[in-house]
C-alpha positions as semicolon CSV with decimal commas, in nm:
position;residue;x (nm);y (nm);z (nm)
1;X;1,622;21,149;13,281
2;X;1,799;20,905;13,511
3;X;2,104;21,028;13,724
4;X;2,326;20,786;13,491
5;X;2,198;20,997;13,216
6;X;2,281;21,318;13,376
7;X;2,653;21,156;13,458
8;X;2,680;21,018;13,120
9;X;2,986;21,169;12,970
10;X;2,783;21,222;12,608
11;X;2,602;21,512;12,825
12;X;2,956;21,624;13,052
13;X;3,225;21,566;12,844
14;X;3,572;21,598;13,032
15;X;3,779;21,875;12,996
16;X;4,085;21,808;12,964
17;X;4,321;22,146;12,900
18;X;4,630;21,944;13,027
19;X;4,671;22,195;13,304
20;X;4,433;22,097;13,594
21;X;4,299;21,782;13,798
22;X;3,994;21,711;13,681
23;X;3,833;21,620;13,975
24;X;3,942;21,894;14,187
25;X;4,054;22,132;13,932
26;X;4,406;22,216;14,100
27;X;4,721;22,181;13,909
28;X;5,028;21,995;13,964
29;X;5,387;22,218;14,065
30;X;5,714;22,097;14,072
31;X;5,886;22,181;14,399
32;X;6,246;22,158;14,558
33;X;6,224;22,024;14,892
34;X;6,426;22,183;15,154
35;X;6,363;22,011;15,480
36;X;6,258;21,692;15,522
37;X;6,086;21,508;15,808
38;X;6,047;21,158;15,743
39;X;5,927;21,053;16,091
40;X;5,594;21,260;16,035
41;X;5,659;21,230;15,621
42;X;5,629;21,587;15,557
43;X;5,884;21,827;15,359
44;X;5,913;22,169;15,364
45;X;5,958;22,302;14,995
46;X;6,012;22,573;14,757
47;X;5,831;22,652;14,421
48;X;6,039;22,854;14,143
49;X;5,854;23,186;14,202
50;X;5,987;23,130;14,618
51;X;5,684;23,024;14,820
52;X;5,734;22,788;15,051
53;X;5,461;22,540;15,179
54;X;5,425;22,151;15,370
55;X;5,415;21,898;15,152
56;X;5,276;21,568;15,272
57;X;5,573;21,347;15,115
58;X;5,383;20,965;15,218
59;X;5,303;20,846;14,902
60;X;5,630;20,999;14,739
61;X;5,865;20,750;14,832
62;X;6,264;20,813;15,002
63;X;6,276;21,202;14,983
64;X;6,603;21,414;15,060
65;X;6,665;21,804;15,112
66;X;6,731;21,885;14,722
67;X;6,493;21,643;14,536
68;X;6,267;21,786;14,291
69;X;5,854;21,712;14,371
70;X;5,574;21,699;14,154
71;X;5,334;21,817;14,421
72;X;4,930;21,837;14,391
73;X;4,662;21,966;14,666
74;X;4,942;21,896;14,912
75;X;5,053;21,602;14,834
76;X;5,415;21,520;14,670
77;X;5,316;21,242;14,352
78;X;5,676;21,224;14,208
79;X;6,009;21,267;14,319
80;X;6,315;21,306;14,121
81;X;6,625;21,299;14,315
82;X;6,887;21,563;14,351
């Protein structure tokens, strides 16, 4: 057996449940941001259950206190405005 045949997805099928990366097997969480610093493009946001945590907002696009993220491993993917 080669190592293409071990990666071959006949043998490792992807599982796909909808609900997690699957290459790193975190999930996606939509956050509001509350304070944004665009000079070092990071946000400081809120998930619905309260907890706060840095979001790396680079790849995101113009975001302002209020927007909505789709945020994964850190970084925000999506952004719908306030």
């Amino acid at each position: 057996m080669t190592v293409s045949d071990h990666c071959s997805s006949e043998l490792h099928p992807p599982v796909d449940d909808g609900a997690r990366c699957l290459t790193c097997g975190d999930t996606a969480t939509w956050m509001r941001a509350l304070d944004v610093d665009t000079a070092r493009e990071l946000a400081l946001c809120v998930d619905e259950r309260g907890r706060r945590q840095t979001v790396d907002i680079g790849i995101a696009g113009a975001v302002a206190s209020g927007d909505r993220l789709l945020v994964h491993a850190g970084a925000a993917l999506h952004t719908e405005p306030a």
